[in-house]
Each structure stands twice: as C-alpha cells, then as structure tokens.
MARPATOR-619651 format. One record per residue (C-alpha): residue number from 0; y, z, x. Coordinates in steps of 0.001 Angstrom, whole numbers, m for minus. Layout:
NUM  Y  Z  X
...
This chain:
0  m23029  m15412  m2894
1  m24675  m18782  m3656
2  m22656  m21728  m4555
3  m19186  m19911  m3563
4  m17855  m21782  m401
5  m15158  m20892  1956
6  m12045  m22621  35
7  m13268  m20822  m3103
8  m12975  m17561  m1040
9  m9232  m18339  m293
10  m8100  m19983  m3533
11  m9272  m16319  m4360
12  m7148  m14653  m2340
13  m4268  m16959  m2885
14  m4016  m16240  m6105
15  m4183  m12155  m5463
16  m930  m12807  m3418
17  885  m14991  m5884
18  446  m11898  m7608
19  1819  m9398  m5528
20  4563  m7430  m6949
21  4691  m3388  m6797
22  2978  m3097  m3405
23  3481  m6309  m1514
24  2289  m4675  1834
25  m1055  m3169  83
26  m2375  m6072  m2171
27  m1122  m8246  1526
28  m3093  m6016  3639
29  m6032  m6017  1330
30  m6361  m10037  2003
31  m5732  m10045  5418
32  m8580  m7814  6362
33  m11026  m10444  6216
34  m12253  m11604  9204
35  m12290  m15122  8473
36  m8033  m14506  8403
37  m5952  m14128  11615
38  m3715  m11511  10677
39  m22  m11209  12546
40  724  m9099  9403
41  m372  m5431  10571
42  1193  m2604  12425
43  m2395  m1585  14024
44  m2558  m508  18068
45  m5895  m1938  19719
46  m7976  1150  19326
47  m10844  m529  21478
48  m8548  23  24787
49  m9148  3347  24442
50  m12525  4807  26351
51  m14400  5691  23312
52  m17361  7115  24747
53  m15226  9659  26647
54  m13172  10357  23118
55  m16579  10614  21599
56  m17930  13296  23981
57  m14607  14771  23889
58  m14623  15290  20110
59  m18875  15938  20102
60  m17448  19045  22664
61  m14433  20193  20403
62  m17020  20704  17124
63  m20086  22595  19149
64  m17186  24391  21693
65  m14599  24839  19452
66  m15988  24231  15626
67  m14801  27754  14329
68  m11666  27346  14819
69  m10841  23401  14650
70  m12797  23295  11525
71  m10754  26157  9465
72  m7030  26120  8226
73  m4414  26185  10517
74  m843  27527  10360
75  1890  24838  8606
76  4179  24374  11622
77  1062  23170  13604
78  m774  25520  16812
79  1724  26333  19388
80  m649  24641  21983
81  m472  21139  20322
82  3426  21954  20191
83  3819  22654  23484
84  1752  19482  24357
85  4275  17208  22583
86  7030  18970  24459
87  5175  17057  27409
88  5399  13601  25907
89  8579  13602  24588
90  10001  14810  28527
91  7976  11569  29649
92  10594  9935  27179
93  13575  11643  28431
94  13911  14887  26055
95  13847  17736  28051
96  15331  20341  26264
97  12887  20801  23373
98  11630  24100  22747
99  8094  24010  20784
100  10151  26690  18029
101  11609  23324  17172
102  8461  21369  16682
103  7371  21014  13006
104  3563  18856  13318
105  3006  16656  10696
106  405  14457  9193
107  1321  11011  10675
108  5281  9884  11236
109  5190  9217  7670
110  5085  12476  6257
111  7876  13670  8675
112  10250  10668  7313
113  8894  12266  4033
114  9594  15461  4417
115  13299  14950  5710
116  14028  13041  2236
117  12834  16030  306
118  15454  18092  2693
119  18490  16182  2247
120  17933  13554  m678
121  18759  13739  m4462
122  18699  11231  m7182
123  21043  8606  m6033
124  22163  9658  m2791
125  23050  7142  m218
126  21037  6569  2827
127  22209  4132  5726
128  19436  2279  7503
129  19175  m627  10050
130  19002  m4267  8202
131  15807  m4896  8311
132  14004  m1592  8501
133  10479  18  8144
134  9034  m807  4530
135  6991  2906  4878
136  10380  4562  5519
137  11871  2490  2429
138  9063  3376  267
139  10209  7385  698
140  13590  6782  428
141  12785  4916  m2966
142  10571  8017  m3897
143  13665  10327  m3547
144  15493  7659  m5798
145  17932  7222  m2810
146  20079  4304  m2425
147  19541  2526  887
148  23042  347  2385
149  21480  m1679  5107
150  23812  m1967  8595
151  23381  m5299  9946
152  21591  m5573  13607
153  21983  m8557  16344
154  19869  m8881  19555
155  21236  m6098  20836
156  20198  m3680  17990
157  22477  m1787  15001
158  25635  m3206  15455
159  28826  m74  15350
160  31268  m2294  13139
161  28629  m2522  10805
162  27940  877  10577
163  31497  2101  10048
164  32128  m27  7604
165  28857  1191  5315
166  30302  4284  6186
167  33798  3602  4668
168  32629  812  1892
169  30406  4114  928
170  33202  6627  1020
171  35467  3856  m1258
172  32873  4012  m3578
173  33466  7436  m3890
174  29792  8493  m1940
175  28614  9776  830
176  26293  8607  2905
177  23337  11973  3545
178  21777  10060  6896
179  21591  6909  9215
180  17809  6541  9615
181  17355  4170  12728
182  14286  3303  15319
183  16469  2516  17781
184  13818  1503  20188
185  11226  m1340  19850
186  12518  m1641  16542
187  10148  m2233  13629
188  10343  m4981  12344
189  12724  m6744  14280
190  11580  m5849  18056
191  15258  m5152  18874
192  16309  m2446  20914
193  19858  m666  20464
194  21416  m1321  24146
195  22708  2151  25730
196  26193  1123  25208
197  25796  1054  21424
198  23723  4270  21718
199  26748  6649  22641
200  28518  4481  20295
201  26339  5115  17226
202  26272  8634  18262
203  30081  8746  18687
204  30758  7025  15003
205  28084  9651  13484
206  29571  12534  14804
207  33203  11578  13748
208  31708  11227  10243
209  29802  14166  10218
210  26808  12195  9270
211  22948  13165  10334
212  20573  10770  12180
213  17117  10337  12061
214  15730  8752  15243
215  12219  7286  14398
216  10721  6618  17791
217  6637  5625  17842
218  7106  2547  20175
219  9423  3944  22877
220  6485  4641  24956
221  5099  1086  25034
222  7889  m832  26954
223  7109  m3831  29091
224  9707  m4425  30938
225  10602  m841  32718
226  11623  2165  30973
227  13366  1942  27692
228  16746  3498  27220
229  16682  7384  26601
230  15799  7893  22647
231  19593  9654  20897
232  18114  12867  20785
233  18056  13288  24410
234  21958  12593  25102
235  22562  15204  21670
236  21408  17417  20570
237  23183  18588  17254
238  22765  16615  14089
239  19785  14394  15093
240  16244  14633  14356
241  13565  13159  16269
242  10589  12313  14740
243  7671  10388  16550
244  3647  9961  16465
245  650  9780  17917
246  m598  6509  16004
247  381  3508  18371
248  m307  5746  21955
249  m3479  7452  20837
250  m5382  7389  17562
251  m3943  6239  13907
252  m6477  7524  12542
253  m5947  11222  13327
254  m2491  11598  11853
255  m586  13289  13729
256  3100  13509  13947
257  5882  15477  14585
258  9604  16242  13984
259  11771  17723  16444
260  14439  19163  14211
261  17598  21566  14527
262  16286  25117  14811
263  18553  26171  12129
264  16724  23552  9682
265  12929  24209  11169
266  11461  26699  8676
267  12882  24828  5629
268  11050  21613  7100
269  8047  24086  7814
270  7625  25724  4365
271  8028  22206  2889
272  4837  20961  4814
273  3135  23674  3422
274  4014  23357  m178
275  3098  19833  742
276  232  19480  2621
277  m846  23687  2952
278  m1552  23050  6867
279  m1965  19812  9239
280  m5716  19239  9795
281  m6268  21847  12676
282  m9300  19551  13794
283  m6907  16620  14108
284  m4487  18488  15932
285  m7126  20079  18615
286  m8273  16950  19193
287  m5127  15724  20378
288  m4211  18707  22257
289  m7866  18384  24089
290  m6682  13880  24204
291  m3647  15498  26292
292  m5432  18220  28213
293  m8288  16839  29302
294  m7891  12886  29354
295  m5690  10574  31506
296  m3652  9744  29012
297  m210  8552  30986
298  m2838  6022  32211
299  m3929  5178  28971
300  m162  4233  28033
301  35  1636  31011
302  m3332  121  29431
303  m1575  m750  26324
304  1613  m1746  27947
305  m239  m4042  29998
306  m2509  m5582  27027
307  419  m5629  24424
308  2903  m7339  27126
309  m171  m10085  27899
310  m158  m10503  24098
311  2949  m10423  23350
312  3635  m13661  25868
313  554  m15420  24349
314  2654  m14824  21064
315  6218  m15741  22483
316  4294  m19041  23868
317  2701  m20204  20926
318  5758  m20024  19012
319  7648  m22002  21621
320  5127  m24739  21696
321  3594  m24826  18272
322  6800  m23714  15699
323  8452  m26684  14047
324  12227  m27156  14578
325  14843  m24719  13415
326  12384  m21647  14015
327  13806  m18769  15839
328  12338  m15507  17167
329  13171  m12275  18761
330  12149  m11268  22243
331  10792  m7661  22079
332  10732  m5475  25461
333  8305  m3520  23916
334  6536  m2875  20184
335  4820  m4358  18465
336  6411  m7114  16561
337  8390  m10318  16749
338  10486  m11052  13462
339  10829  m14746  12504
340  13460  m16713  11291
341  11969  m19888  9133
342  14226  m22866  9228
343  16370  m23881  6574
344  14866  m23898  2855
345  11668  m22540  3732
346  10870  m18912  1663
347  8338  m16375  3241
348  7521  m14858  265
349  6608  m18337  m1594
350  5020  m19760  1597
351  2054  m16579  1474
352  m238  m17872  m753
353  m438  m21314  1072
354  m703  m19332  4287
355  m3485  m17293  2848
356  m5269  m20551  1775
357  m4925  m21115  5444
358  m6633  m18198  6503
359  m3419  m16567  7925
360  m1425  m13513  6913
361  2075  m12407  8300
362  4439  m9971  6064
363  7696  m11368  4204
364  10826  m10417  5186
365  11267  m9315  1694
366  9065  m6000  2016
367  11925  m4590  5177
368  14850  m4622  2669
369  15881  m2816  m295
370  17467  m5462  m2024
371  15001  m7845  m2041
372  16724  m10132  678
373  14790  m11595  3752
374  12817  m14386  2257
375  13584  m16478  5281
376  12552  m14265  7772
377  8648  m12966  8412
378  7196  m10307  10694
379  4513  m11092  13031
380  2579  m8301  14924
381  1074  m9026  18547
382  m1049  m6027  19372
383  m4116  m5952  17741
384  m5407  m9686  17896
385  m6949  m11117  21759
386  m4464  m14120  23034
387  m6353  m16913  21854
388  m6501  m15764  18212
389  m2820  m15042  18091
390  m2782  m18961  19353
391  m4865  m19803  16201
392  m2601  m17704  14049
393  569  m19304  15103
394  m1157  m23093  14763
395  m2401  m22617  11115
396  997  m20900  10622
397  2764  m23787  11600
398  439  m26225  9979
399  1764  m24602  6860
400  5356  m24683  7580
401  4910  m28506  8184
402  3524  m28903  4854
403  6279  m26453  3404
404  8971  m28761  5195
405  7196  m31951  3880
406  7419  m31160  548
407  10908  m30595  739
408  11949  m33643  2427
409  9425  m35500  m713
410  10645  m33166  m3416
411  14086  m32235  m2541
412  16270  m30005  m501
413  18420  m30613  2447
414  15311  m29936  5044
415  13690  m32979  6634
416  10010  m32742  7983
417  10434  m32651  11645
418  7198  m33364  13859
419  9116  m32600  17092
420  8619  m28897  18215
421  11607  m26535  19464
422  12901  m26991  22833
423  13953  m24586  25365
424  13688  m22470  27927
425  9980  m20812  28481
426  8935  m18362  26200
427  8969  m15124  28558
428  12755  m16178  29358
429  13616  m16991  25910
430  16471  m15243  24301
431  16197  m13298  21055
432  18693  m14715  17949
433  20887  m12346  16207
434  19957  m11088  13510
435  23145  m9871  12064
C-alpha cells in the first residue's frame, strides 16, 4: 500500500488490541499472525518437524487406496481401528487398562472438554479448576453457564489444601462442586506439573468427596527431562476421565481427540457427539490411524522433545539475561509454555498494545481466569518460534517493560526503573516461583 509505513501498520494493530474485549485470545491471535511480530502468544506445535513429504504420500495413498471409505460418514464413537490405535499411545503414557469400548473419538480435545460440560453441567453449577487454567476449557465451562472456583497451584502443581477448601467454601455455600478439571501434566498455562505425591493426594481428596475429575493431558508426551509422572487415570480408574489429542504430537489440523470415559457413561458421551457433530471426519481419523500404522511415530515424539527442550532453554536464557528486575518465571519439564510474573505495578493486559507497537505478542494472564484476575502475569509459548527469534521476542519484550517501569518511576507508583537485569543461577538450573 503506498505511503503506509511500518509504524502505521502497528499503531493499527495497537489500537485493535486496546480494543479487545469479548474474545481477547481471537482479536490477540489475529495481530500476532503477522510475520513482521514475534509471537510467544500461541499454543501451535512446529508442524515443519514433521516429514511432510512422507505425510503427503501417506495421505495421496489413503484417498486413491482408501477414498471410499475415508471419504464417507463414519460411525459417532469413531472406527474401532483408530480406537484401538489410541489404546497404543495412551499405554506409552502409562494407561494400560483401556479397552477401545471406552474410547469416545472426538473432533480435537476441545470438543471432548465440550462434550463432558453438556454431560454433567447446568446453569450455575460449580466447576473446580486449577488457578490459572486453559482459556478454551473456560470458554465451555462459560457456555454451560457454569461457575468456575479456581484452586491455587505452586511449583509443584494444584496444591491439596487448596482444593479442599473450594471443596468445603463450596459446600458452605450451600453447592456442590460437579468436577475438578485439571492438566496435571505440563500444565497449560503455567508449565507446572502436579508432583506424584500430590497426585494420590488429589485423587485421595476427590474420592472422599465423591467428586469427578477430568484429566486433560495433550503435553504429557513431550517431557524433557525423562518420563513424566503417570497421568491420574492410570493409578484409578473410577470417577476420572481422560481426555487427550493428537494436536501437539501429530497434526492440529486434523482434529482429532479422544475421551477415555467410564463405560457406564460411554454411550451418553457417544450419542452426544452425534447430536453434535453426526460423526468425526472418518478421513481425519484414517489418516491418523495410517500416521500410527505406518509411520515412526515414537520417533517423531523424541523430534519434538528434542526441538521444544532446545527452545525452551533459548527461552529460559533470554529471560535470565534480558528480563528487568523483579521478573519471575516457571521452569517447565515439558509443554509448551512458561508463565510470567511482571514485577510490581506492571499490568499485562495494559502493557499489549505497547507490545504490539513493538512487534511482539504474548497472552495476558487475564484470558486463564474466570474472574478476570492475572493482569500481572503473561504466558509465553516456546515451541513454534527457532531460538534466535524467541531471543528477539524476549528483547523487544523487555524493551517494553523498561518503558512500562519508566513511566512509573516518572508518573507515579512505587516501581523504580531498574537497568540492572535479574541475577541468579543459569537458566536451565533455575527454579520455578510459586504460583499460589
């Protein structure tokens, strides 16, 4: 366009996120898609690790080979063979006692988080989840018209006190809560993981209460550090439901997911899909059977830990060496995300459009909690950018903050600018904060 120059492109976008009200996440998104902006702010697994010419022939194959049936309607619980496939994968995680009966396919992890709130949620119904938690889980929960009590976390995860007293402050109220909805592992968007301790804990305090869990799990598979602690539904069995997806270790853009749910609840969660959706996409679903049949794809999980753990240092380091005093981070095992905690004064939320201006994009803490709270927190995602432009991220970030901390120390507030950067140990041995 002639005459429009690059700051006129950002005040543009600056101004769309000053804006940005009913769908932080979406209008936030929207921006950050440029290419002239490093985005931290997305969720998105590096799709280019994969070995797309193989997928390619592999999918050019399942049309010619297998066209007549991939391309018609399929059943709504999903083909037995894709069923019996996941079965696999989730006995790479530790559950070994799934039976495929108990396997309900659905289109992406967020329709199985959706179709669980249809099963157990009415108007104004309490639902306990993890302080933060996912915004896409919070966005069904506020489609049911559910209230969500968030249980606070620390480093090591969902704290138990917390829990039982959301439980009991709910049951004074005269409620009771329908679910705990956790990701116990990797958690998004904090990074945390629940430590096995507090596992057979949570478990134990659930039980007692007689209150359902949903275990969302799609990071559990990318750890860096060893294997991550068995996922809840593999030490019980009653009263938890797994759900999980193929997004982050395969292909987002297939949409495939799945629930592992309590026979006694399956065809309920079955003819609900099909009111829903009438069937998963039966081409979607043979391609990831053939993904799981035919293509090394254990292998292709220790490519993306391997990439996501390089980035994930180059992210840890950059915030060490580049983040202005009174910043503090998490240390995730595994994930995708580190969650930020701005020091004193500053506001996530306020600081977007200035960080847009500078061509960067993170998400608010705001958009992971019900209430609203979280402005001085942020969530920054590691595994789709290369090292050096989560580097240039992190320096225009801070560049930002500076100016943030300036104007405070000019204008008012109890925060002085601070050119001196945080000290400590080295990034890959720093310690996580709590969180609670």
């Amino acid at each position: 366009m002639t005459g429009t120059t690059q700051d006129d492109y950002t005040d543009r976008y600056a101004r769309r996120v000053r804006g940005m009200t009913t769908s932080e996440i979406r209008a936030l998104f929207a921006v950050a898609s440029r290419p002239e902006v490093v985005s931290l702010a997305g969720g998105s697994p590096y799709i280019a690790a994969l070995p797309l010419d193989a997928v390619g022939e592999m999918l050019e194959r399942l049309a010619t080979e297998q066209g007549a049936v991939s391309l018609q309607y399929g059943i709504g619980q999903g083909t037995i063979d894709l069923r019996e496939r996941i079965c696999d994968v989730m006995t790479l995680s530790g559950i070994t006692n799934a039976s495929p009966d108990d396997v309900v396919v659905t289109v992406g992890g967020q329709q199985a988080l959706d179709l669980l709130a249809r099963l157990f949620l009415d108007p104004g119904d309490v639902v306990l989840a993890e302080g933060p938690t996912y915004v896409g889980a919070l966005g069904v929960f506020q489609a049911a018209q559910a209230q969500v009590r968030h249980v606070a976390m620390d480093d090591e995860g969902l704290i138990p006190a917390a829990l039982e007293e959301a439980i009991e402050a709910t049951a004074r109220a005269g409620r009771r809560a329908k679910f705990l909805y956790t990701i116990p592992t990797f958690q998004n968007p904090a990074g945390v993981t629940l430590s096995e301790e507090r596992r057979e804990q949570v478990l134990d305090i659930c039980e007692r209460a007689g209150l359902l869990v949903i275990e969302d799990d799609p990071y559990g598979m990318l750890s860096f550090e060893g294997d991550a602690p068995l996922p809840l539904r593999a030490r019980r069995r009653d009263g938890v439901f797994y759900v999980s997806t193929f997004s982050k270790t395969f292909a987002p853009g297939l949409r495939v997911g799945w629930i592992l749910a309590p026979h006694a609840v399956r065809e309920k969660l079955v003819m609900m899909s099909e009111a829903n959706v009438l069937c998963p996409s039966a081409f979607a679903q043979s391609a990831v059977t053939q993904y799981l049949t035919t293509m090394p794809w254990r292998q292709q999980i220790k490519v993306y830990r391997e990439i996501y753990r390089e980035r994930r240092d180059a992210l840890l380091s950059s915030l060490h060496d580049l983040m202005p005093d009174g910043t503090t981070w998490t240390r995730p095992t595994g994930g995708l995300f580190v969650w930020v905690t701005l020091p004193e004064g500053l506001d996530s939320k306020a600081m977007m459009p200035r960080s847009i201006a500078a061509r960067v994009a993170y998400v608010p803490g705001t958009g992971f909690y019900a209430d609203g709270t979280g402005r001085s927190n942020m969530r920054l995602n590691f595994s789709f950018s290369a090292p050096e432009r989560l580097r240039e991220g992190v320096r225009r970030l801070s560049g930002v903050m500076e100016q943030e901390l300036a104007m405070r120390a000019v204008f008012g507030g109890s925060a002085a600018l601070s050119h001196h950067r945080r000290r400590g140990p080295a990034a890959a041995d720093a310690p996580g904060p709590d969180l609670a």
